[in-house]
C-alpha positions in Angstrom: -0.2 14.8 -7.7 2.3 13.5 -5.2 2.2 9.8 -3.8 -0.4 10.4 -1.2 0.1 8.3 2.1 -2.2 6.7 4.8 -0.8 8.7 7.5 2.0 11.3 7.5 3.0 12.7 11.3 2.5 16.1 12.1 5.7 17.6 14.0 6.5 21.2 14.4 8.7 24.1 16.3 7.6 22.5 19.8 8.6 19.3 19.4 11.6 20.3 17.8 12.2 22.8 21.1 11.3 20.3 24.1 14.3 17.6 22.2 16.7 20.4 21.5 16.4 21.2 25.9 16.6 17.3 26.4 19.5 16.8 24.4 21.7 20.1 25.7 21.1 18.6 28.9 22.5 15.3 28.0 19.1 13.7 29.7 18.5 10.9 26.8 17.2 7.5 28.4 14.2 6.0 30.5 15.9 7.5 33.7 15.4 11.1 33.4 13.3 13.1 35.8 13.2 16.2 32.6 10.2 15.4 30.8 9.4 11.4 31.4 7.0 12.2 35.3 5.6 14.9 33.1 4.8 13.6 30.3 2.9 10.6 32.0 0.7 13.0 34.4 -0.7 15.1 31.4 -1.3 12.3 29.6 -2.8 10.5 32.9 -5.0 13.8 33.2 -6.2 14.3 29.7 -7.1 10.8 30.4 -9.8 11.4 33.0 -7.1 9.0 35.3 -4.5 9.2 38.2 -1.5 7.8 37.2 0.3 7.2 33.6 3.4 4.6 32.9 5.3 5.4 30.0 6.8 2.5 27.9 8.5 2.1 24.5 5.7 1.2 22.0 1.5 0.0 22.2 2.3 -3.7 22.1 5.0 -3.5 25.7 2.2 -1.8 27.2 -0.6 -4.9 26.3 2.2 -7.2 27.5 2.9 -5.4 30.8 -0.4 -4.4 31.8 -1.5 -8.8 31.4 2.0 -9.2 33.0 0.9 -6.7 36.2 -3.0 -8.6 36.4 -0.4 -11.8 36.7 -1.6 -13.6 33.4 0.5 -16.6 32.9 0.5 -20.0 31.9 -3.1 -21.7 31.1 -5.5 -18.5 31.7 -7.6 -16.7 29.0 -7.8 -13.7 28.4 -10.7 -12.6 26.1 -9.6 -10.2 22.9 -11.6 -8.7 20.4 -11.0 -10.2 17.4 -10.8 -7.5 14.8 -7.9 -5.8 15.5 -3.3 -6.0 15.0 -1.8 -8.8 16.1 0.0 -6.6 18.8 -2.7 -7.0 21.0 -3.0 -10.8 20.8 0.9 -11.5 20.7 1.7 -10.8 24.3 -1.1 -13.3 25.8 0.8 -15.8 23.8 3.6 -14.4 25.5 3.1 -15.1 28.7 1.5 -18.3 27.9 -2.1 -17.5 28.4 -4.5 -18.6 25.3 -6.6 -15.7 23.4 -9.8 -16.2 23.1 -11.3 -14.2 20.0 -14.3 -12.9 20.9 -16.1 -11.6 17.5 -17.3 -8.2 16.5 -20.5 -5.7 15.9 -20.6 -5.8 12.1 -20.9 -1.9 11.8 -18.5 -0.9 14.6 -16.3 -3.4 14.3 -15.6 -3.4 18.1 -16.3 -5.8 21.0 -19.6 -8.0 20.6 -20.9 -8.1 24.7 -22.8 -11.0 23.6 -20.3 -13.3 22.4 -18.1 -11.9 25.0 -20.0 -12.8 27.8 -20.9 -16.8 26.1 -17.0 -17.0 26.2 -16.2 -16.6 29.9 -14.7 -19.7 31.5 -13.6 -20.7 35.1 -10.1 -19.9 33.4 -10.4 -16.4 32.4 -8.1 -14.2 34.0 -9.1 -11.0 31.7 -10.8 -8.7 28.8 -8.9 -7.1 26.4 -11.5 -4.8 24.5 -10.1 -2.6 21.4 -11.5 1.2 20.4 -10.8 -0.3 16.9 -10.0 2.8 14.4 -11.2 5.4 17.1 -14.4 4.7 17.7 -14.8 3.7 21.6 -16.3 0.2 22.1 -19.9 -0.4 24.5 -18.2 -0.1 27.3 -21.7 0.0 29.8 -22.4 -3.3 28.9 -18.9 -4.7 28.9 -18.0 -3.3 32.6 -21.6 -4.9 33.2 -20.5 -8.2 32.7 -17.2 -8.1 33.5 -18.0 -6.6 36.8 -20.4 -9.5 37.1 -17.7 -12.1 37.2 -15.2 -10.1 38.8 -12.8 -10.1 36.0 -10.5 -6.7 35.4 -10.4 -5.0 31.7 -7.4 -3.9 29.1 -8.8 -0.8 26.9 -6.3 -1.2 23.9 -6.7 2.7 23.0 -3.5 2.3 20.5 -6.2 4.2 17.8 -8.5 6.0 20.3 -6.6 9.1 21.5 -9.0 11.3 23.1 -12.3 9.3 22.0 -15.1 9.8 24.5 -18.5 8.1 25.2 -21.0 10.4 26.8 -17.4 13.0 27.9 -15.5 10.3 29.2 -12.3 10.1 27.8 -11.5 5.8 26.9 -8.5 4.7 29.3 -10.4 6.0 32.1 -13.3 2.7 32.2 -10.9 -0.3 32.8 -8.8 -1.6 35.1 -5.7 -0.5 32.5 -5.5 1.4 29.6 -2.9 1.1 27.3 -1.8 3.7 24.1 0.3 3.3 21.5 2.3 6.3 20.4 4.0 5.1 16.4 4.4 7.3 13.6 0.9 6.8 12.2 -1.3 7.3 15.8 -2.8 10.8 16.4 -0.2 11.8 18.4 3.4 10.4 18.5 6.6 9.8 19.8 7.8 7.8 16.6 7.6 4.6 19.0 6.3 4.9 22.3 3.1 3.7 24.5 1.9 4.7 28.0 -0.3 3.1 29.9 -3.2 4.9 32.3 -4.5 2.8 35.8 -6.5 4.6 38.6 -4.8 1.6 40.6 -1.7 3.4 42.7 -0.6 -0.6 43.2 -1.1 -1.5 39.7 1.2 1.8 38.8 3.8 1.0 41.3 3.6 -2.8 40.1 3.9 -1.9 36.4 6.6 0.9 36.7 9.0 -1.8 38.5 8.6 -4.3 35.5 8.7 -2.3 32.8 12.5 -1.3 34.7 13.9 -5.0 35.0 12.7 -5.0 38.7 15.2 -3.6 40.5 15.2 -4.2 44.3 14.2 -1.7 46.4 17.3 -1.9 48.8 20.2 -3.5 46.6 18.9 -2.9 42.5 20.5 -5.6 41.2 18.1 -8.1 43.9 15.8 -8.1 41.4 11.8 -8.5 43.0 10.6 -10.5 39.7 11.1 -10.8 36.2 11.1 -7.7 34.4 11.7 -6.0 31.1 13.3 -3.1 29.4 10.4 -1.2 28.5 11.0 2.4 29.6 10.5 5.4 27.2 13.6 7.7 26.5 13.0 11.6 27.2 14.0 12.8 24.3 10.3 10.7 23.5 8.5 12.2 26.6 9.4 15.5 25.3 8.1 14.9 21.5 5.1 13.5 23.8 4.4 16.8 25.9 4.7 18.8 22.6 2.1 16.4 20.4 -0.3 16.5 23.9 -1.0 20.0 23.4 -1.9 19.8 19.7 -3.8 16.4 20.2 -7.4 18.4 19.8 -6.8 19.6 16.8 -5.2 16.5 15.4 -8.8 14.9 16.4 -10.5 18.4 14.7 -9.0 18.1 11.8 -9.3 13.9 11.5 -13.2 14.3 12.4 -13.7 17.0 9.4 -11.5 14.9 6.8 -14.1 11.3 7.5 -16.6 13.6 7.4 -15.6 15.3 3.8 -15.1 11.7 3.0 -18.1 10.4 4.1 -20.0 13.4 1.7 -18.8 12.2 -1.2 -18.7 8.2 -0.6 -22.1 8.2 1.0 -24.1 7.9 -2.8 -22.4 4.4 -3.1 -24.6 2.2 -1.5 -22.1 -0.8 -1.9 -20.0 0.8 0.8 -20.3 0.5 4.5 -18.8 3.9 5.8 -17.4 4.4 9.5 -20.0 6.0 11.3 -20.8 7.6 15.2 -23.2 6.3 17.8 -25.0 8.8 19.4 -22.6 9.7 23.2 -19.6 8.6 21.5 -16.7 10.6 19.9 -15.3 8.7 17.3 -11.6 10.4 16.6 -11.8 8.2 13.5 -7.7 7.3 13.6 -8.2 5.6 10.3 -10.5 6.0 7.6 -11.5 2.6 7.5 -14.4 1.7 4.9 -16.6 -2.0 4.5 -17.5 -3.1 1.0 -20.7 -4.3 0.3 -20.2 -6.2 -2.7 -17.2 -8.4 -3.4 -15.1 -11.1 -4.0 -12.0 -12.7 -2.3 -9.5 -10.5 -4.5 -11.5 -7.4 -4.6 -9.8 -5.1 -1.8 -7.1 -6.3 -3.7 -7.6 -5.1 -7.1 -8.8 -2.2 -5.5 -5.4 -1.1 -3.3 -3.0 -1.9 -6.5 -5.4 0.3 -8.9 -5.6 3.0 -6.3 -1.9 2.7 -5.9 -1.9 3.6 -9.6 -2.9 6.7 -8.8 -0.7 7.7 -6.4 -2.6 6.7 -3.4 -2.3 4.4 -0.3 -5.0 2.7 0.5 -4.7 -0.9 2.9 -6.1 -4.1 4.0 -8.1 -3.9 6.7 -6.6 -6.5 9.8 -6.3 -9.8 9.5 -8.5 -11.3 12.7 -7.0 -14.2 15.1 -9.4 -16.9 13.8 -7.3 -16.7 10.2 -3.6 -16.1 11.6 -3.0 -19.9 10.9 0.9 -19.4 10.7 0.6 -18.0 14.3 -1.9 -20.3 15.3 0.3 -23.4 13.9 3.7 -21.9 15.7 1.7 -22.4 19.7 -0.3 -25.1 18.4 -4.0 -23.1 18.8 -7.2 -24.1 17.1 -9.1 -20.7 17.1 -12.9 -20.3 18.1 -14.2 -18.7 14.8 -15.6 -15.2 14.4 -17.7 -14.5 11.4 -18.1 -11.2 11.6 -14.5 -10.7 12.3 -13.5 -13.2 9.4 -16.1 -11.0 6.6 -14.4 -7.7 8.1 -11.0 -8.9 7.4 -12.1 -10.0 4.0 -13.7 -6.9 2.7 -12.1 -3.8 4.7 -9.7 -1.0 3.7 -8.8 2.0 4.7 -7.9 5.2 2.8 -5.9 8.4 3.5 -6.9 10.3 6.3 -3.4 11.8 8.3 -4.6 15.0 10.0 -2.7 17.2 7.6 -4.5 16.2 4.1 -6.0 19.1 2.2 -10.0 19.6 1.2 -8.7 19.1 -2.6 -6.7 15.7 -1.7 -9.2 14.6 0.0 -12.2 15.3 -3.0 -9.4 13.6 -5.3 -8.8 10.1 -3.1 -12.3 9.7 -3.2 -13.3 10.8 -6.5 -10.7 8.1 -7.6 -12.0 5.4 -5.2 -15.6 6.0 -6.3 -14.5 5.8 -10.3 -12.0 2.6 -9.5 -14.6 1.0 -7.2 -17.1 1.2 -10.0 -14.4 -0.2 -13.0 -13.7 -3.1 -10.3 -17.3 -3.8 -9.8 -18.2 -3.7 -13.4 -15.5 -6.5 -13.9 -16.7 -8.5 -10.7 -20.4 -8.6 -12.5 
């Protein structure tokens, strides 16, 4: 059998039709009125929100919405823990200090506990993360964050289309920001957008992410900006992959549960699951083990890898970036939870396109490599 990988990106006739009209038209960059104001009201709309801003990737869209709530030097912003660097890196950016806030050990999203026994007089925002599709408690964290006045980030960058109770994630915060790279359930090949029901915050973060032109002369420039605009010839892959975004999450909700069939007999595995009112769209299969030690996951990826499959780590949480943490001289509260998910996680084939037989093959394998690894562990 052919290497299989984590993710492979579905594109087809559409896309292929929507860049072929962009490029005859010579309409290339950030500027164009072809498909960019489109492409950011559907998105907006499937969004359950008002206004969309397209930018060029997940992590310009963290760093502009922090840069439009005016996050700078000295305030916190609170981040769940468990999740890519990409969402802590532009805090650090702008001079603000993450504060990791640790994570349900099933869910692997947001603890509201520890979140609300880490505000401070100093914190300027809440960052919370739909980590591997699975929308985080957001009742309870617009609860307390409503309680101290303090505006929230949904990084959806692996939550396309995830719900709780019908509402689509983007929709509860203040900003919502979406990734759009290769691997994501829909794609542009880079790309982000970000979703605000705030006309002020739109306006506001449309002007940065363009340099900040003036108004009257351009090149007056109202604040410090960046170069963050999408291209159309993205926007158009973007309109095309909107329309086949349900079956994308069809298809990725049949293949975890296919997996889940098989891999639920091993009781040394923790297996992603779905709270009752929420839509997990499962971007990731992303599995816990039960039982191991520090180089099991290891073992486990290279032996897998054998086999012709992909299989990787789970993320490394804030708390154990020390090389990061060294560079802005940061001592890190500590998340447990976070810290044991980063240890013991891992996360198998799953891109939207992989076959029933793969599928029975990539687990078949994992359950008979699993048990070789374990064997040798005891």
């Amino acid at each position: 059998m052919k290497y299989i990988p984590v993710a492979k990106p579905v594109i087809g006739m559409r896309e292929m039709a929507y860049v072929f009209r962009a490029l005859i038209r010579t309409e290339i960059s950030g500027y164009s009125k072809q498909f960019i104001p489109r492409f950011e009201s559907e998105f907006a709309e499937m969004c359950d929100s008002k206004f969309g801003v397209s930018v060029n990737s997940g992590t310009s869209a963290i760093h502009l919405a922090l840069a439009a709530l005016g996050v700078g030097s000295g305030d916190e912003v609170l981040v769940s823990a468990y999740t890519n660097m990409a969402t802590f890196f532009p805090v650090l950016q702008l001079g603000g200090n993450p504060i990791p806030i640790d994570v349900d050990p099933i869910t692997f999203n947001m603890d509201p506990q520890d979140l609300r026994n880490s505000i401070s007089k100093r914190t300027k925002a809440i960052i919370v993360v739909h980590i591997f599709g699975h929308p985080a408690p957001m009742e309870e964290i617009i609860s307390i964050a409503e309680t101290f006045n303090i505006p929230i980030i949904e990084d959806c960058a692996e939550a396309h289309g995830a719900k709780i109770n019908g509402k689509t994630v983007g929709s509860f915060g203040t900003i919502g920001c979406f990734s759009f790279y290769a691997n994501k359930l829909m794609t542009t090949g880079e790309g982000g957008m970000l979703t605000t029901n705030s006309e002020t915050l739109r306006d506001s973060m449309k002007s940065i992410a363009s340099l900040s032109f003036g108004k009257t002369n351009k090149f007056v420039h109202e604040r410090d900006g960046y170069n963050f605009r999408l291209t159309n010839i993205q926007a158009a892959i973007g309109i095309a992959q909107l329309h086949r975004l349900s079956k994308m999450i069809r298809n990725k909700r049949k293949i975890a549960a296919r997996y889940n069939h098989i891999l639920k007999a091993n009781r040394d595995l923790q297996l992603p699951i779905e709270l009752p009112g929420y839509t997990n769209v499962y971007w990731m299969y992303h599995l816990k083990l039960l039982s191991y030690n520090s180089d099991t996951v290891d073992k486990l990826i290279a032996r897998l890898n054998y086999f012709g499959i992909e299989a990787r780590r789970g993320f490394v949480p804030y708390s154990d970036q020390l090389n990061v943490l060294h560079q802005f001289g940061i001592m890190a509260k500590v998340t447990p939870f976070a810290s044991v998910a980063g240890e013991s996680t891992l996360y198998l084939p799953s891109g939207p396109s992989l076959s029933n037989r793969k599928i029975k093959y990539i687990a078949k394998t994992f359950l008979k490599v699993f048990d070789e690894i374990s064997q040798d562990v005891s």
